[in-house]
N, CA, C and O atoms as a DFTB+ gen file, in Angstrom:
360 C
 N C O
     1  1      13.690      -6.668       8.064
     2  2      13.846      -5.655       9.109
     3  2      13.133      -4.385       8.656
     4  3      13.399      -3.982       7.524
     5  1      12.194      -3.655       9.453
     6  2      11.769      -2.630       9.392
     7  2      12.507      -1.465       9.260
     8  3      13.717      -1.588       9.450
     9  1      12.088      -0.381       8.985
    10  2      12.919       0.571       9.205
    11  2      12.587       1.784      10.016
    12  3      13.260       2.759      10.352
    13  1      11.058       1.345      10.279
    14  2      10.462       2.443      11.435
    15  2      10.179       3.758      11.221
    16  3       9.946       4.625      12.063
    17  1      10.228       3.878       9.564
    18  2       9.484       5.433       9.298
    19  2       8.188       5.440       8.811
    20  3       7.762       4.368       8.381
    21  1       7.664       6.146       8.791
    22  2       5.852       6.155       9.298
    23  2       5.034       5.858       8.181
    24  3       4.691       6.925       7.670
    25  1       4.607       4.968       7.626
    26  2       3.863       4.720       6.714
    27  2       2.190       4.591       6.910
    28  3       1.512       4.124       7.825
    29  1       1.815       5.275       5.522
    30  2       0.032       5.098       5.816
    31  2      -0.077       4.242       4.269
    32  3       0.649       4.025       3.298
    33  1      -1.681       3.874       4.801
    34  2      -1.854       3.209       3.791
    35  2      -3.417       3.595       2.615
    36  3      -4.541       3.813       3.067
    37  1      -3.097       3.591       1.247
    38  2      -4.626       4.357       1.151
    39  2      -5.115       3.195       0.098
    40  3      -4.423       2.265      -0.317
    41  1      -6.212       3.426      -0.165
    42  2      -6.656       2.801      -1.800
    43  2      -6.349       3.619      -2.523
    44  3      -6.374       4.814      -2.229
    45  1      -5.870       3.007      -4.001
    46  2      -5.126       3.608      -4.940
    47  2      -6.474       4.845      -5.064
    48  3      -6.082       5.990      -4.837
    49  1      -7.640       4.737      -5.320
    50  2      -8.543       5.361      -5.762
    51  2      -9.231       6.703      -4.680
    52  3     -10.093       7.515      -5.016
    53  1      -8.551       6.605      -3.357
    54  2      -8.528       7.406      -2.740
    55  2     -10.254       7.328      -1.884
    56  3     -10.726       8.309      -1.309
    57  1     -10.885       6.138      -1.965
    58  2     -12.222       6.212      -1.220
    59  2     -11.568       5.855      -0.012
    60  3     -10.545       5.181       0.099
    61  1     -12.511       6.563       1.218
    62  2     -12.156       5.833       2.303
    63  2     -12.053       4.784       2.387
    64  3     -12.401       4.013       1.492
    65  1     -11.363       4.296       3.880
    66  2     -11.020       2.627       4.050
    67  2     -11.904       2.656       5.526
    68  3     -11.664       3.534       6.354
    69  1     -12.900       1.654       5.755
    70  2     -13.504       1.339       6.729
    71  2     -12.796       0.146       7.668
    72  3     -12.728      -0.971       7.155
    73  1     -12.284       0.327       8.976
    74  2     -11.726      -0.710       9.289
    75  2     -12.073      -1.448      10.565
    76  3     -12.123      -0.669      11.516
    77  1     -12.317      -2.652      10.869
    78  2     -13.355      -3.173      11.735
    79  2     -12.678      -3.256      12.872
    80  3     -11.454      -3.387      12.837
    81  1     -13.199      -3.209      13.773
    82  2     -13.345      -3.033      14.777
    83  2     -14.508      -2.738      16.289
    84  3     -15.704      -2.937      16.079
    85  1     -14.149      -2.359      17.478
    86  2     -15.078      -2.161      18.500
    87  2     -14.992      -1.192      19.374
    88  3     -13.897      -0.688      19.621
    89  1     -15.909      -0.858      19.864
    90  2     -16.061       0.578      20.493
    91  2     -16.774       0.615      21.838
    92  3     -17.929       0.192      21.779
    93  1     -16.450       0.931      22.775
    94  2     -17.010       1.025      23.991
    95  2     -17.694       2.827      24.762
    96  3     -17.171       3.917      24.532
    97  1     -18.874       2.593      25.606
    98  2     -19.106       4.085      25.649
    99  2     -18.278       4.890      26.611
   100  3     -18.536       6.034      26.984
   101  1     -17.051       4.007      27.037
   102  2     -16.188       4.377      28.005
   103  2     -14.842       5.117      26.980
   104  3     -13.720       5.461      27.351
   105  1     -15.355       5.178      25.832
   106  2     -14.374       5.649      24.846
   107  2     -13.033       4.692      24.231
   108  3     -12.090       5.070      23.536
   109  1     -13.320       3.419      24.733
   110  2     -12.082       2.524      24.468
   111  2     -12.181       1.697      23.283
   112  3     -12.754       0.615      23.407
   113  1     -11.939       1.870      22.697
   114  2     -11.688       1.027      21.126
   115  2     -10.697      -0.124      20.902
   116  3      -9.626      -0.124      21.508
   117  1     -11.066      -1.220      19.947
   118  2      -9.871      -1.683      19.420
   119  2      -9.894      -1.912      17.834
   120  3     -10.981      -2.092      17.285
   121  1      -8.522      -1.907      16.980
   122  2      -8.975      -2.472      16.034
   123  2      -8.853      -3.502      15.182
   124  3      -7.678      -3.868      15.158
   125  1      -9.529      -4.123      14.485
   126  2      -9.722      -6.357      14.272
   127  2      -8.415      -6.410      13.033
   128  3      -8.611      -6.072      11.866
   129  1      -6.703      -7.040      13.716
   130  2      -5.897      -6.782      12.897
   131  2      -5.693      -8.342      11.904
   132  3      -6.099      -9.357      12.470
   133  1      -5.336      -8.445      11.067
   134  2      -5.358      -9.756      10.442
   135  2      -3.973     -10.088       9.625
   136  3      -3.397      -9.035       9.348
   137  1      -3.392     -11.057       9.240
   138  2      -2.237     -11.377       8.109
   139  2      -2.280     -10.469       7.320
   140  3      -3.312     -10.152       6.729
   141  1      -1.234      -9.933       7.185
   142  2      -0.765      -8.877       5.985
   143  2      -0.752      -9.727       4.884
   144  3      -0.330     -10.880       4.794
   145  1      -1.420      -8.793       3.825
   146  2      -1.611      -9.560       2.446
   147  2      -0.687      -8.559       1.541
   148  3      -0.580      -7.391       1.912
   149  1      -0.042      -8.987       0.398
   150  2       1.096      -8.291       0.050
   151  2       1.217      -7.015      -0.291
   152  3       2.385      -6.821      -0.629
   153  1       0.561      -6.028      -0.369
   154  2       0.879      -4.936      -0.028
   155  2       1.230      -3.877       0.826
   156  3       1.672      -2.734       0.718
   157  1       0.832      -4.760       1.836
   158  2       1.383      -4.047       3.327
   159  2       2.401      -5.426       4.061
   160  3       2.764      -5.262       5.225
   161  1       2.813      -6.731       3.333
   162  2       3.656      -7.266       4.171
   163  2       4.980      -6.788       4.176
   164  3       5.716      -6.987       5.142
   165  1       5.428      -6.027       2.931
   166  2       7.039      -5.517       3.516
   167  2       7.432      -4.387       4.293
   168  3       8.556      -3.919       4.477
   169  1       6.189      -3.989       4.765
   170  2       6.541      -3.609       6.052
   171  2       5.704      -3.957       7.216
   172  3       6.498      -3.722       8.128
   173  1       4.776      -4.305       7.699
   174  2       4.649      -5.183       8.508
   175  2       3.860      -7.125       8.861
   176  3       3.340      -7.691       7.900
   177  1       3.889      -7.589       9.745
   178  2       2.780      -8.587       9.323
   179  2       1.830      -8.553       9.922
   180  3       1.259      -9.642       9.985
   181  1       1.326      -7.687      10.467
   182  2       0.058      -7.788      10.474
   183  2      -1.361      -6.275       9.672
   184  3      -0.751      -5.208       9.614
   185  1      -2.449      -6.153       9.302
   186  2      -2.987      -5.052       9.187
   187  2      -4.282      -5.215       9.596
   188  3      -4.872      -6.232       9.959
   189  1      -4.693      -3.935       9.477
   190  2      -6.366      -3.892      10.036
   191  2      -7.236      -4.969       8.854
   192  3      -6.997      -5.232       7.675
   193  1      -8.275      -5.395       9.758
   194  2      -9.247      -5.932       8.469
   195  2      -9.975      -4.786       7.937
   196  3     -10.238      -3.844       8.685
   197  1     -10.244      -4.783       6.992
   198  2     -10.767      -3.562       5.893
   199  2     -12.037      -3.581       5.923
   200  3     -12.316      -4.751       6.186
   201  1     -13.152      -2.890       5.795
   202  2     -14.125      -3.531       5.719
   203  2     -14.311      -2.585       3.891
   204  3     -13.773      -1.524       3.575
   205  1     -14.959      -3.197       3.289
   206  2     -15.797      -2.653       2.010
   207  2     -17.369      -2.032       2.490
   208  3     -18.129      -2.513       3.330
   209  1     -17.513      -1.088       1.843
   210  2     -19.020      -0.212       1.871
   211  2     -20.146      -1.325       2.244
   212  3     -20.996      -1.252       3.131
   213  1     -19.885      -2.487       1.214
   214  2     -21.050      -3.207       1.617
   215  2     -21.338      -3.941       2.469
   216  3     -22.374      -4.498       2.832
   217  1     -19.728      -3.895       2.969
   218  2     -19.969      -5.148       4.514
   219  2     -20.217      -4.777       5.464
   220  3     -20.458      -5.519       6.416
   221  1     -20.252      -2.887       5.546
   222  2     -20.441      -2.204       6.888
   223  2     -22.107      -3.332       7.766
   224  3     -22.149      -4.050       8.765
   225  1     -22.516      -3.179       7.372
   226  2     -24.196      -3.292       7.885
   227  2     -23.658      -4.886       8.429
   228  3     -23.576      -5.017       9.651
   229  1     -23.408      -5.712       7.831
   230  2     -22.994      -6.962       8.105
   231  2     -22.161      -7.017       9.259
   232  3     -22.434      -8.075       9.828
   233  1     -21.255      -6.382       9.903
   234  2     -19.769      -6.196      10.963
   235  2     -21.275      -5.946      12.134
   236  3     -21.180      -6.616      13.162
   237  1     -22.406      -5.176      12.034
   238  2     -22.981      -5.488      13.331
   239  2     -24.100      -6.365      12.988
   240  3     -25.184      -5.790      13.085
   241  1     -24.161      -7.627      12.604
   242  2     -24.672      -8.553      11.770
   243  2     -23.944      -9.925      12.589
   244  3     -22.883     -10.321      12.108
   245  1     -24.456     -10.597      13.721
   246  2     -23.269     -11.986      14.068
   247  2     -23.443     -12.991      13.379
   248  3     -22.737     -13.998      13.439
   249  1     -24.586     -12.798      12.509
   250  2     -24.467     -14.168      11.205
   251  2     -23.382     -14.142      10.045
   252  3     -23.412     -14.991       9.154
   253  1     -22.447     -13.163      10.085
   254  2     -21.672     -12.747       9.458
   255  2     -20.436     -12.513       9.671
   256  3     -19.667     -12.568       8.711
   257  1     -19.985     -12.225      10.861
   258  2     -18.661     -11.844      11.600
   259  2     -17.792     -12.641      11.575
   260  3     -16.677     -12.130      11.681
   261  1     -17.808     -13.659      11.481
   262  2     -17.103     -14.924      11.502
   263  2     -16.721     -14.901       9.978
   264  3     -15.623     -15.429       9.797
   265  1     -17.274     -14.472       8.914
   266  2     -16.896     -15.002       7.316
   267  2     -16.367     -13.707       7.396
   268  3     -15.325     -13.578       6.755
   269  1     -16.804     -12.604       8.047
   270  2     -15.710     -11.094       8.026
   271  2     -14.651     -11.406       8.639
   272  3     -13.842     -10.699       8.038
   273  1     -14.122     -11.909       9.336
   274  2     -12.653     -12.110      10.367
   275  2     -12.267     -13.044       9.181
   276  3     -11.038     -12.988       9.135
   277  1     -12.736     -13.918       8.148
   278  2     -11.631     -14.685       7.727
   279  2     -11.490     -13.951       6.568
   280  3     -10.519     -14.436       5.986
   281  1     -11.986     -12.956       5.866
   282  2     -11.970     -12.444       4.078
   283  2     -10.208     -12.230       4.225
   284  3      -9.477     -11.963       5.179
   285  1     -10.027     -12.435       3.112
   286  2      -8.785     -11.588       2.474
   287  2      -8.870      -9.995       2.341
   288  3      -9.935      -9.553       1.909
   289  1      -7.952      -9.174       2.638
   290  2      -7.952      -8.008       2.946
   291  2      -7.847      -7.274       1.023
   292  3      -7.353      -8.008       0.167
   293  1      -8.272      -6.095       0.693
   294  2      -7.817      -5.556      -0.329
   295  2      -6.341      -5.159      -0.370
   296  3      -5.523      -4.927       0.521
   297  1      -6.279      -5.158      -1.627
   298  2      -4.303      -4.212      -2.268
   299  2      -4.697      -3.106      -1.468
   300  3      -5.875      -2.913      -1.167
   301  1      -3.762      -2.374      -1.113
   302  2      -3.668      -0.779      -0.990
   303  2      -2.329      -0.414      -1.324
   304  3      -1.574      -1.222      -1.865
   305  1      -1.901       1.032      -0.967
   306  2      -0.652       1.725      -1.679
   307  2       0.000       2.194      -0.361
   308  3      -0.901       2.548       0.399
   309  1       0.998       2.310       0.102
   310  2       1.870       2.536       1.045
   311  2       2.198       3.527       0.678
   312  3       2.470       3.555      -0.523
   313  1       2.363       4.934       1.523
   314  2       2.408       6.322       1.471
   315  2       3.974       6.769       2.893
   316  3       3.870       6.697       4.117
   317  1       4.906       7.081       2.285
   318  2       5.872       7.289       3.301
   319  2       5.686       8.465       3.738
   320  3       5.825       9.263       2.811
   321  1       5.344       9.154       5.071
   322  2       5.252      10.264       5.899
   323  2       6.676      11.274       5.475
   324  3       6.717      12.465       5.786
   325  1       7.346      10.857       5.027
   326  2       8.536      11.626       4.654
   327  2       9.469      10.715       4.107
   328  3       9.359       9.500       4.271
   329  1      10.331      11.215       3.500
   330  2      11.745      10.622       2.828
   331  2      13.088      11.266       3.189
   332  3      13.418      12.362       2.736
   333  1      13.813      10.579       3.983
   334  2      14.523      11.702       4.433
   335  2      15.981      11.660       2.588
   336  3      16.319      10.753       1.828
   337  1      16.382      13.304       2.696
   338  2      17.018      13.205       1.228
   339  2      18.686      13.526       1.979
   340  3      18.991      13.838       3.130
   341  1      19.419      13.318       0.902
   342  2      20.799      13.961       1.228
   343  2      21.634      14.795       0.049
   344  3      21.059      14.837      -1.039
   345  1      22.482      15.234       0.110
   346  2      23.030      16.243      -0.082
   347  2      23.856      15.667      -1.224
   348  3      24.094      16.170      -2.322
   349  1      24.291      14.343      -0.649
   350  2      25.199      13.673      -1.167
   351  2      25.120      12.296      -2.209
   352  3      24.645      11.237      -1.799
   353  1      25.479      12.405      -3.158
   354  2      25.029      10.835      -3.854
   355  2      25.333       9.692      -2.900
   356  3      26.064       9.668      -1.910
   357  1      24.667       8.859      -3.393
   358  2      25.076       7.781      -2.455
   359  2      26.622       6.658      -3.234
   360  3      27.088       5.718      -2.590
């Protein structure tokens, strides 16, 4: 069970994360979500596919898109938007 407080997700190393997806000039986007791999499955199951620096050029590449939709996603680190604290021990 979730718990519904707001989590982001980064690389430990803090480079951006490129994440695949599509874009229309009508401004409508989506983005390409895949099996959560264990760093983001305890809290949800699904996440964006990631792309790495070098696969950018490849994602508009269709000899390629197909071996990009199946990669395994990288680790990342789960970042809680807040913690709520109390007053009181538990």
């Amino acid at each position: 069970d979730h718990d519904h407080q707001k989590i982001s997700f980064r690389y430990q190393n803090g480079h951006l994360m490129y994440l695949a997806g599509f874009y229309d000039r009508q401004g409508h986007y989506i983005i390409i979500t895949t099996k959560a791999n264990q760093s983001v499955a305890p809290y949800h199951d699904r996440m964006p596919l990631i792309l790495e620096p070098k696969e950018l050029k490849m994602w508009f590449d269709d000899r390629y898109v197909e071996d990009l939709l199946k990669k395994k996603p990288p680790l990342v680190k789960a970042h809680k938007a807040y913690e709520q604290l109390s007053l009181f021990e538990d």
